[in-house]
C-alpha positions in Angstrom: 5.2 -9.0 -29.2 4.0 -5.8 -26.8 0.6 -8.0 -26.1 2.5 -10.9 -25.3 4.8 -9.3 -23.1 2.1 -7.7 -21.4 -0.2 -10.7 -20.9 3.5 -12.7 -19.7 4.0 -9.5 -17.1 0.1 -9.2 -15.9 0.2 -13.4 -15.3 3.3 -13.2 -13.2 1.7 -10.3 -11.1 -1.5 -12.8 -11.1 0.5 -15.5 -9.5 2.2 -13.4 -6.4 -1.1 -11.8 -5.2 -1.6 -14.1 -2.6 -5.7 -14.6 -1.4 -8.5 -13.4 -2.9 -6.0 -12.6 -6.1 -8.8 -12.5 -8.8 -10.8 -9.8 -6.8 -7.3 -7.8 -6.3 -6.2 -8.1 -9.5 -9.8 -6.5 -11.1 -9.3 -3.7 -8.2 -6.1 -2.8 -9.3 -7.7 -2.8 -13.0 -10.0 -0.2 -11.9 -7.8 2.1 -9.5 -6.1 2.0 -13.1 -8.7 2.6 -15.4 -10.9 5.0 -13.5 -10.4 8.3 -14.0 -12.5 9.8 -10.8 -12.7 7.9 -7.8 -14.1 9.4 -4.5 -14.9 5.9 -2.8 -14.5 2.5 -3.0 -18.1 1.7 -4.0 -17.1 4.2 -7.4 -14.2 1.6 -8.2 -17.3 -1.3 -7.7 -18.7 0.4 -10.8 -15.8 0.7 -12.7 -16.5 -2.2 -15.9 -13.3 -4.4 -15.4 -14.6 -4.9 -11.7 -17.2 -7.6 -11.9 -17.8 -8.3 -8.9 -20.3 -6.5 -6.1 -18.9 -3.9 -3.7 -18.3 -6.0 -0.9 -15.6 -8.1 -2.9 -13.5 -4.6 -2.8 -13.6 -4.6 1.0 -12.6 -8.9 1.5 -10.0 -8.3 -1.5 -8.5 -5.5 0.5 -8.6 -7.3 4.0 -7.7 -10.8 2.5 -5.0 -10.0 -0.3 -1.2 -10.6 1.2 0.9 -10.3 -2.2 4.5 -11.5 -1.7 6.1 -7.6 -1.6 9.6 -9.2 -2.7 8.4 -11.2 -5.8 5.9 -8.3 -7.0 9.2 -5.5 -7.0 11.6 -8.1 -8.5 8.9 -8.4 -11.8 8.6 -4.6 -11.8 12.7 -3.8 -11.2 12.4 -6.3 -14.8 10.3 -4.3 -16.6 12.3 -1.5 -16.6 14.6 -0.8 -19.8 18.0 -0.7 -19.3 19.0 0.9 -22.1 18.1 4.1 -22.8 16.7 7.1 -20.7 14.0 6.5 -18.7 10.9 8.7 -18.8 8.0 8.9 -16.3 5.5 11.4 -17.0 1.5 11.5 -16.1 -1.2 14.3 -15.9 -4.7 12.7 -14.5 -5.9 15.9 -13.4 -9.7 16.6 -14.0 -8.6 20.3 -15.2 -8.7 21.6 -18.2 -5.2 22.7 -19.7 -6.5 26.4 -19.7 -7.5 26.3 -15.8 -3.9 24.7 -15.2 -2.4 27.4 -16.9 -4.3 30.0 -15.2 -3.3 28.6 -11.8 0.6 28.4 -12.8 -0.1 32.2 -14.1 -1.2 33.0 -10.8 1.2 31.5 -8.5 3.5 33.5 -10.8 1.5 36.9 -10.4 1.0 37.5 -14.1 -2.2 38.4 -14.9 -4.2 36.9 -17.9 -6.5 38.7 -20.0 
């Protein structure tokens, strides 16, 4: 039911990207799926983008999704019942290091 849901959801979102719409839709894919990216060419090696590099450029200069349609599919994915939870951590850190820096903005020392 949570797969079909999902594939219902990423087809709607398919269908109000406007041009170039394949190309956008695997470059939103991999601003998603990669953890690291310091360019645009690192998101041309990301392995849901199958394109070349230059596609990332003409999907970014060509897409014009329909801003409307695109909020009114997200504004339905959210539960109504319920509290809502949004939580994310995709720091490149390790748990200790971000405890060391909250340790130091809060002058304790750690041994």
């Amino acid at each position: 039911m949570k797969r079909a849901r999902l594939e219902e959801f990423r087809q709607a979102a398919y269908t109000h990207l406007g041009k170039a719409h394949d190309a956008t839709f695997e470059l939103t894919d991999a601003i998603l799926l990669t953890r690291n990216v310091y360019s645009l060419a690192d998101l041309s090696l990301s392995p849901v983008f199958r394109r070349k590099w230059p596609s990332i450029y003409e999907a970014i200069q060509d897409t014009q999704p329909d801003r409307e349609k695109l909020m009114e599919l997200y504004i339905k994915q959210i539960p109504v019942e319920g509290r809502i939870l949004l939580a994310g951590d995709h720091t490149a850190w390790s748990i200790n290091f971000r405890f060391w820096i909250l340790d130091f903005r809060l002058g304790r020392k750690r041994e």
